[in-house]
N, C-alpha and C positions, 0 to 999 in steps of 0.2 A: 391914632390914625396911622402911623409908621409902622406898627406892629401888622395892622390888618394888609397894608402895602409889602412888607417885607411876607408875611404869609402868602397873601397872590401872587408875591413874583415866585416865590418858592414852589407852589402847587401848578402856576405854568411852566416854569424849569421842568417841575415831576412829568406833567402829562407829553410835553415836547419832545425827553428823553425817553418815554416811553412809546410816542409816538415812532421816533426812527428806529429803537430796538428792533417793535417789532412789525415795521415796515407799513403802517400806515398810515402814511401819506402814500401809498400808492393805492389804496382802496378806489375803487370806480364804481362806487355807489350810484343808482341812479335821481336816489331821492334825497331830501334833508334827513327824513326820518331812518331811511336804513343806514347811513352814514353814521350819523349819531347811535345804531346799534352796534355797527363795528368796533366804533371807538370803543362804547361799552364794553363789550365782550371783549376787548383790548386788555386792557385795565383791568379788569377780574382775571384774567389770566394771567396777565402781569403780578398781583397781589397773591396768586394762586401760588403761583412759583415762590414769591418771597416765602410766605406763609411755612412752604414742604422746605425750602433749603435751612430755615431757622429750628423746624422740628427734625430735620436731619443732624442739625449741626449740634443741637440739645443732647440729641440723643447718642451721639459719640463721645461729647463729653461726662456723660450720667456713664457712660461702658470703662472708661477708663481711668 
């Protein structure tokens, strides 16, 4: 039980900081549902970036 508690505070830390990076909590969604698509699209682009700066970072050190 500790483990699955220490995992959800972990994955809410993630999405909260992810949240103010990329500024939405200021989204003015009008509905539940496009809201909940923001966020989406939030976080895939959030992951998108890690994703590119890890194969950036591979790829310079594989050059040198």
């Amino acid at each position: 039980m500790a483990i699955t508690k220490e995992r959800a505070s972990r994955l809410e830390g993630s999405f909260g900081t992810e949240k103010e990076y990329y500024h939405l909590k200021k989204i003015k969604a009008c509905t539940k549902s496009t809201e909940t698509l923001w966020i989406f699209f939030g976080i895939h682009t959030s992951n998108t970036l890690d994703i590119g700066r890890r194969m950036a970072k591979q790829r310079l050190q594989e050059a040198t």
